[in-house]
Structure formats: structure tokens, C-alpha cells
C-alpha positions, -999 to 999 in steps of 0.1 A, spaced: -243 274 -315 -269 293 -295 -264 267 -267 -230 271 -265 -234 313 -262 -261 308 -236 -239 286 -216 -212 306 -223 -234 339 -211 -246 316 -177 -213 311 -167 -197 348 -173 -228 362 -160 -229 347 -124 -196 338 -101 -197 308 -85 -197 313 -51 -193 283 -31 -207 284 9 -188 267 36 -205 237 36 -197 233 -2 -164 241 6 -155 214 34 -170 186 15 -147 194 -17 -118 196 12 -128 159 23 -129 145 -10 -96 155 -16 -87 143 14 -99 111 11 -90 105 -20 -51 114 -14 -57 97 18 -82 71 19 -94 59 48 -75 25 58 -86 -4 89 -58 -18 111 -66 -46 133 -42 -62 158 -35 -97 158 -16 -119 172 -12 -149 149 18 -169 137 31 -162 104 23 -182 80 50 -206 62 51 -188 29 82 -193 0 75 -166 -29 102 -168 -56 114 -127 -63 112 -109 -91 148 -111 -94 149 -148 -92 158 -153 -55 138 -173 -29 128 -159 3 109 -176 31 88 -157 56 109 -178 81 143 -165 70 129 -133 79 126 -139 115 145 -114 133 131 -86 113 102 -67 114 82 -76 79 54 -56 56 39 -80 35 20 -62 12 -5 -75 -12 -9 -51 -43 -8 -47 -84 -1 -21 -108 -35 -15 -121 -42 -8 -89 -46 32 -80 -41 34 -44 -15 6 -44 5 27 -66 -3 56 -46 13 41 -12 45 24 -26 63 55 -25 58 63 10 67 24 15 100 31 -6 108 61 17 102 43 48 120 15 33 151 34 28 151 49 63 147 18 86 158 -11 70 190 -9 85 170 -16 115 160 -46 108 128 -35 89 122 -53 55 88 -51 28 81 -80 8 51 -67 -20 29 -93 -35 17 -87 -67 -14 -98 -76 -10 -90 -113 -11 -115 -141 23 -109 -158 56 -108 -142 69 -81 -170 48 -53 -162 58 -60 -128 93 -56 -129 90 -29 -156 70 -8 -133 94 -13 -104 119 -5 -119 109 28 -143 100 39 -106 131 29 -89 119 8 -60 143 -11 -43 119 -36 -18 117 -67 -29 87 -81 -48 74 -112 -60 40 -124 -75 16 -135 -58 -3 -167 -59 -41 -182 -42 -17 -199 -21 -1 -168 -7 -32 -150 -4 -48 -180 13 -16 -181 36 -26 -144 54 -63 -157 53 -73 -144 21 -71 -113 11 -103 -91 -4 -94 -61 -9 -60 -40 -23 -41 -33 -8 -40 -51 18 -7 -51 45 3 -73 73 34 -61 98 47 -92 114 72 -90 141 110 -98 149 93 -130 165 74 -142 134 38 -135 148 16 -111 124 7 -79 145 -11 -58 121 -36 -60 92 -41 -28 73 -70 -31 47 -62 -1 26 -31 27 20 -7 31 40 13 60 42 50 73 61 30 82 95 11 49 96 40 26 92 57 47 116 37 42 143 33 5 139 65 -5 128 89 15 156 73 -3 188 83 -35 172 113 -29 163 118 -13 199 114 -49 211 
């Protein structure tokens, strides 16, 4: 009990007063953690022949696609910055896929059910489908979540973004190619 009043008694007794150094490094942490840093590198690779059976039942090919510019994104719902991008990705989503823009999210989780139960309690409309070693191994393996790849009207990957994307990121890589 005496601990607690002499705790008590520190804190009332002195006001934290944080310097500007303290300051700016609390402000980047927030940053970065509502923001974390991501890595694009361009490519220029052909897509890879990949079939993924959707969450809803349908089958999509990469290849039936073309004409379009894609996100593939790898991801999962345990996953906290995954499920910290997807609804800038719904957003952007919603305001260019009718020009020609399309997401197809991997999931890397085990069970199909949480899946579509978390896609649906918050109401995003991309299509999903799980994702297998074979899919992973089709964009060269992918280490890290999440983990995007922008592939082009033409069917070559353009971009790989190893980490979050957000609203401002996918606009600046996707509205060149869809320009083309």
C-alpha cells in the first residue's frame, strides 16, 4: 500500500514534461506504425500462369485478367498490417475498377471460414481466394505480409511492394498503367 501512495505521490508531484526530441520520436512511431514503411521494386517479368479457385467458388486465371491492371496481394487475417491496408485497397477498389483496375487477395490463412467471415463482416467486395505454396512459389516466393505485385494491362508484373500499401501508393503506381 505504501508503494502504491509513493508512486501515486511521484507522479502528482512532478509533470511530465516531454523535450522535443522525446516528442518527435513518439511522432514517428506513430507514424510508422499507422504507416509502416513499405519497398517497391520495379520489374519487368511475365506473370506467372496462376488458377486460384475464389472464395465464392469461381475460377479465375491471371491470364483472363489480361487487359486489366491487377494487385495480387498476398495476406491473412491474423495479420495486423494486412488488415490495416485492405480498406484503403477496398476504397481504391471501388474507385477505379471501372477502369479496368482489378485486386485479387491471397490468403495465406489456414481455413477458408474465417476468411470469408472476415470479408464479409467488413464488407469487402475484391475478390479473394486462398492461397497455396504453389501460388506463392508462382510470384517467386513470398517472405513477408503483405506482400503486393501490380501487373499490367499486358500481363507483365511491374511492381513488388513488400509491406502496406495505402490509397496514395496504389495511386501512383496503378494510374500510369492504366494510362497505357
Amino acid at each position: 500500500m505504501q508503494i502504491l501512495r509513493s508512486l501515486r505521490g511521484f507522479f502528482t508531484a512532478r509533470k511530465w514534461r516531454p523535450d522535443i526530441w522525446t516528442l518527435l520520436l513518439l511522432c514517428a512511431i506513430v507514424y510508422v506504425w499507422f504507416r509502416p514503411p513499405a519497398w517497391v521494386s520495379d520489374l519487368a517479368q511475365a506473370a506467372p500462369a496462376l488458377q486460384v479457385r475464389l472464395l465464392d467458388g469461381r475460377v479465375v486465371k491471371l491470364e483472363q485478367l489480361r487487359g486489366k491492371v491487377v494487385l495480387v496481394n498476398f495476406w491473412a487475417t491474423w495479420c495486423p498490417y494486412c488488415r490495416h491496408e485492405m480498406p484503403a485497397m477496398e476504397a481504391f477498389y471501388r474507385d477505379y475498377r471501372g477502369q479496368g483496375f482489378e485486386i485479387l487477395a491471397l490468403s495465406q490463412d489456414d481455413a477458408a471460414a474465417a476468411v470469408v467471415d472476415f470479408m464479409a463482416r467488413e464488407s469487402y467486395h475484391f475478390p479473394a481466394a486462398m492461397a497455396d505454396a504453389a501460388s506463392s512459389a508462382a510470384f517467386g516466393g513470398v517472405s513477408r505480409l503483405p506482400t503486393s505485385f501490380v501487373i499490367d494491362k499486358q500481363g507483365k508484373v511491374r511492381h513488388k511492394i513488400s509491406g502496406q500499401v495505402h490509397y496514395a501508393r496504389l495511386k501512383g503506381l496503378v494510374e500510369p498503367l492504366l494510362a497505357e
